[in-house]
N, C-alpha and C positions, 0 to 999 in steps of 0.2 A: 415755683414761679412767683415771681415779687409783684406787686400791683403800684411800687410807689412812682413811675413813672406816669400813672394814669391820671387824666384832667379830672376836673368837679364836673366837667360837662357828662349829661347822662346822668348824674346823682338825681336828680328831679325822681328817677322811679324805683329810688330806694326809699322802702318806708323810714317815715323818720319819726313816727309818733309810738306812742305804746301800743296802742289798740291794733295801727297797722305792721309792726312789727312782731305780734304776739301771733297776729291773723296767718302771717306768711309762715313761721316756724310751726303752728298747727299745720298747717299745709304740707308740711315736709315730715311729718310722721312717718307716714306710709310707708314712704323711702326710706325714712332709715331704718325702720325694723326689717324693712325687705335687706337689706344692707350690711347689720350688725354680724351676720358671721365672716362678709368679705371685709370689714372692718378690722375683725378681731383677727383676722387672718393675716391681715398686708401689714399691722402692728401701727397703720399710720391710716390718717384717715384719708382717701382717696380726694383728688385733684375735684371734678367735680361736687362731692360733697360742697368743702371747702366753698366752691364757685356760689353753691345754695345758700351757704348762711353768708357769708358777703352781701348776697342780691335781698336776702332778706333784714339785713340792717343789722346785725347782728353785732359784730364788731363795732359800730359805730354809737352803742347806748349808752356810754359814761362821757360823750364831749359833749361840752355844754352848746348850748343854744347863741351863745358869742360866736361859737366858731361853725355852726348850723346844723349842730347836732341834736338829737332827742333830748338828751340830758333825764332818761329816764331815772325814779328813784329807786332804792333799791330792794322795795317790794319789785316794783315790776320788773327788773334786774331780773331778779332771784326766780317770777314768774316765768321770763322767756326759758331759764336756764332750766328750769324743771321739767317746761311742755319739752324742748331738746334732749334731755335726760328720759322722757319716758319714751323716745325715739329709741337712742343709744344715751348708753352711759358716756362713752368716751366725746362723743359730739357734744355731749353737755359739759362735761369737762374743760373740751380745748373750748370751747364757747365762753366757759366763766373766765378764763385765762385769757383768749384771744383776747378778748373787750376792753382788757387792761390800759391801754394805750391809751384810752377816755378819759382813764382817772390818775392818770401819773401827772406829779407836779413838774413840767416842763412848763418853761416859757411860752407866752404866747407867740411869740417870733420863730422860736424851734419847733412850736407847735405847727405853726404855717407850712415851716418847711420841710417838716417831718413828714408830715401828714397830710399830700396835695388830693388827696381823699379822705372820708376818715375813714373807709372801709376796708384800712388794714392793720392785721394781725399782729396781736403782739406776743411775745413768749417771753423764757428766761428763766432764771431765780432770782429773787430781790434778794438773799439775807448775804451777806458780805464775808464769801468765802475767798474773793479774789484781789487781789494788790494794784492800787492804779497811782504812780508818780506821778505828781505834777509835774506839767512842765510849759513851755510857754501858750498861753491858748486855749489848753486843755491838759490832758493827761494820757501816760504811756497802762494802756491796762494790759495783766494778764492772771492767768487761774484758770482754773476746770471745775465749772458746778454741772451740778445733777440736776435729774425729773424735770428736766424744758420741755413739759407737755407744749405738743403740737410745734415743735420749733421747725418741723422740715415744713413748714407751711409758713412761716408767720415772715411777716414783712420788717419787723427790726425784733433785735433780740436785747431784754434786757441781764445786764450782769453785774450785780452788787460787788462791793469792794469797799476798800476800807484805803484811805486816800491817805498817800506821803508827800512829805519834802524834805529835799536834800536826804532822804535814806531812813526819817524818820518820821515814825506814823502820825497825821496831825489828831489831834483833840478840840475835843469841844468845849464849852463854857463851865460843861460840867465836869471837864477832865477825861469823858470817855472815848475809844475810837472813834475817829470820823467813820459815818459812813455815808454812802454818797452812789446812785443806782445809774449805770451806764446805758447808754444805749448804743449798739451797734448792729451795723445791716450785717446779712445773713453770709453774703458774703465772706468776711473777715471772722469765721466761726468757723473753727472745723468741728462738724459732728461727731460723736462716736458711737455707733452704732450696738448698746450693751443693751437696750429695751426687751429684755423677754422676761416679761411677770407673770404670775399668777393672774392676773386679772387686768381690766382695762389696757391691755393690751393694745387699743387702737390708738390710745393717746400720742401717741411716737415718743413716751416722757425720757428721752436718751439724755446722754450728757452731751457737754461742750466744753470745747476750748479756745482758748485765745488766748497768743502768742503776741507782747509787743505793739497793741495798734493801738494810734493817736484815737482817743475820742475828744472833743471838741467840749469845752464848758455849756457851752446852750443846749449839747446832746446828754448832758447828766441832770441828777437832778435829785433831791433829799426829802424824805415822807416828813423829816421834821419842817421843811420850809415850804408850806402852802401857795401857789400861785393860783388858787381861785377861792371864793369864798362859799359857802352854804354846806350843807350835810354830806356832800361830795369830795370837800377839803378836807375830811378829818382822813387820820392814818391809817382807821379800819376800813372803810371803804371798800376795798379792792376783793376783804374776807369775807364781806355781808352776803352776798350771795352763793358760796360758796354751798348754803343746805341746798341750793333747789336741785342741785343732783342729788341727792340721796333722796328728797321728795319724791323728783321724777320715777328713780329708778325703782323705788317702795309701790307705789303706784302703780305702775308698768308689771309688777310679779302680782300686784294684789288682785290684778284685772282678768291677769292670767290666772290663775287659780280659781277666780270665781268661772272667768268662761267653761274651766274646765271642771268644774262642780255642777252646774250647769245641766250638763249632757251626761258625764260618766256614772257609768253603772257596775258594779259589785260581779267581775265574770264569775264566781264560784255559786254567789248568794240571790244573783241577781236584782239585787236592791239597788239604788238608786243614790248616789254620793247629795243632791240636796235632801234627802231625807237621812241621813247618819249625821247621829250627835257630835261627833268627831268633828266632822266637817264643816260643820253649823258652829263648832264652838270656836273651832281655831282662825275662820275666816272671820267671825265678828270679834275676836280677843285683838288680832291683828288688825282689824279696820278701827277698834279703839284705840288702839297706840298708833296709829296713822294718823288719824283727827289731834288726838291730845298733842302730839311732836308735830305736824304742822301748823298749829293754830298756834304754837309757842312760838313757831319762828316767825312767822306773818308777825303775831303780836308786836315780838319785841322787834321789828324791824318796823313798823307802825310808829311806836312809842321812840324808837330812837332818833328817828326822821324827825320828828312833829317838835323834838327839844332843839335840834338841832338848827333846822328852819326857824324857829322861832328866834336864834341870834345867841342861842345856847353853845358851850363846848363842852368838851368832854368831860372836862373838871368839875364844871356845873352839876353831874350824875353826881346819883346818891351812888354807895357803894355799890347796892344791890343793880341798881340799873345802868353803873359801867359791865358788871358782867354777865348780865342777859343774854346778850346776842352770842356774845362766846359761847354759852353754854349749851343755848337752845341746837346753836349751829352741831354742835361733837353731838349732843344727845340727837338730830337727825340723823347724823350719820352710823350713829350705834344702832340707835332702834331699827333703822332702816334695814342696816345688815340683822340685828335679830327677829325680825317682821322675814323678811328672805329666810333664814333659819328654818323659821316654823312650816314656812308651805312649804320648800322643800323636801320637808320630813312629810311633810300632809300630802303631796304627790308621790313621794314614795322613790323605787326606781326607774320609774319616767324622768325624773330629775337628774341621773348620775350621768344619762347620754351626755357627750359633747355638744350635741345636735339641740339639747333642752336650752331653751332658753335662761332656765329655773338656773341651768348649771352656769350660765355665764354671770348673771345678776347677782349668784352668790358670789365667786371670784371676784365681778366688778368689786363688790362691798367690801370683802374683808380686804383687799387691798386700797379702798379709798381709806380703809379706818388706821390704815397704816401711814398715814399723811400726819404732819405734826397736829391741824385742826383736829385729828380724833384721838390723839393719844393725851395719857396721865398727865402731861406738866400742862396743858392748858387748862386742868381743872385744879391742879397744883394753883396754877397760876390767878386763877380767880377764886380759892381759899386765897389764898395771899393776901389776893389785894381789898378782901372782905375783911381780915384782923391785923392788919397793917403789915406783912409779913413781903419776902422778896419775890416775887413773880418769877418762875425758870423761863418764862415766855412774853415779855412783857407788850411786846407787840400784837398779840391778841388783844389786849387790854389797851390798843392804840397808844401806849407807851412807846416811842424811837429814842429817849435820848435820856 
């Protein structure tokens, strides 16, 4: 169901602040752990859900305060995205993704009319696996990209490409592909319905296609050409919050394992699991590498905000503090899945049911770590750019062109 026919009348009681929209997504815990198996089951997040984080402002955190949005930063981004992650992992996910729409560089005129709410969903792939001709107006696009978390929900779909004329691909300044990120309603996208992973399953992260449709130049739009200014304009942006799922979801198994330390007792020995060294060691070994990977990513989302507000850019980083946040971000997502690892093992075969939560949060992880943010070339990628060497990813590194 699409929301982009709906007035601004009635926004007045969507939170628009940080504080009230952090308040209502704590609200909505309940529900989704009550939730997370018909989640993981249906592969997509149900119509209500969806309805919940809309009403709690959710999608609406990256437009700016011009167009009457929060314009939250992206601490509190990353905040909302981890309280919804320690819900479900997948709600935290389409959540980091839906929001996107906030921080894409569209016109403010396309913005108006894109977006006669801000409280809708965006999806897609940005990286430019697809072909869009110009042609008068706009441009003919087509191609099939993958993992469009949450696209059977979302209100416009984006779809990267790499733009031609007359049959030849254009360049840029620098001689490189154009590339140039579409947007088109849900409509004009045929799904294909291939989603059955290992884990995170409720994302709906299927692929899409599209065949031949006009997009319109005011409906595209380039991470290298900025249409708003402050720490919101830079190219990374849209990755920064990207740890507070793997926050959430770390959080979420580490709470469980203490609950369940807790009460449980030793059927053979009849001892007591908060009295066994085991259990005492491996919950505080894990709650130190919880504190140390979260306090890195707060930190460095702290520190990159504070440069950037100040009227700094990217360039302005020393080397070490353009790749901070890349860093901090893969190391949540590692540690998290290896924090999930160890309790696991420390529950034992209570953990191998389907029914265990333990069991989902582990598949969640090692399939989030399977996402380009967790893998080798982004750490390739910031050696690189530490000894002056080629980035395999330079878009972590807020590099587009």
């Amino acid at each position: 169901m699409t929301f982009i026919a709906q007035s601004r009348r009635g926004e007045s009681a969507i939170p628009n602040t940080a504080e009230e929209i952090l308040a209502a997504v704590r609200a909505m815990v309940p529900e989704l752990r009550a939730r997370s198996t018909e989640i993981e089951r249906n592969r997509t997040l149900p119509a209500d859900i969806v309805a919940l984080m809309r009403g709690a402002g959710v999608f609406r955190m990256g437009f700016p305060k011009t167009f009457g949005g929060p314009e939250l930063t992206s601490v509190e981004q990353t905040q909302v995205i981890e309280t919804l992650a320690y819900g479900d992992i997948s709600v935290g996910w389409c959540a980091m993704v839906g929001m996107d729409g906030g921080l894409y560089h569209l016109r403010e005129s396309a913005v108006r009319e894109m977006f006669p709410t801000l409280d809708l969903a965006a999806a897609g792939m940005l990286p430019p696996v697809g072909r869009a001709d110009r042609v008068a107006g706009g441009y003919r696009l087509s191609g099939r990209w993958g993992f469009a978390s949450g696209i059977a929900h979302a209100d416009w779909v984006s779809a990267g490409a790499l733009t031609y004329t007359d049959g030849e691909v254009d360049r840029t300044a620098s001689g490189k592909p154009n590339w140039r990120i579409m947007m088109v309603r849900p409509s004009e996208v045929e799904l294909v319905d291939n989603w059955h992973a290992t884990g995170m399953s409720g994302t709906g992260s299927m692929d899409f296609e599209i065949d031949d449709v006009f997009v319109a130049e005011e409906h595209s739009f380039s991470l290298a050409e900025p249409t708003r200014s402050g720490p919101l304009s830079v190219p990374d942006a849209v990755m920064r919050k990207m740890a507070g799922v793997a926050l959430g979801a770390a959080r979420a198994a580490l709470d469980h394992a203490r609950d369940v330390a807790r009460t449980k007792v030793n059927r053979l020995t009849g001892a007591r699991w908060s009295d066994d060294y085991r259990v005492q060691f491996t919950l505080a070994i894990c709650e130190m590498d919880f504190m140390s990977m979260r306090h890195a990513v707060y930190r460095s989302l702290e520190h990159r905000w504070t440069l950037l507000e100040s009227g700094g850019t990217l360039d302005d980083f020393t080397p070490d503090e353009r790749v901070a946040t890349m860093l901090t971000r893969l190391n949540a997502m590692r540690s998290a899945r290896s924090i999930v690892r160890r309790l696991y093992d420390l529950l034992a075969t209570t953990s191998i049911y389907q029914s265990s939560p333990m069991d989902r949060w582990l598949r969640d992880l090692e399939t989030m770590c399977q996402h380009v943010m967790g893998q080798d070339q982004i750490v390739q990628s910031a050696g690189a750019y530490l000894v002056g060497g080629e980035p395999c990813f330079p878009l972590a590194l807020g590099i587009v062109d």
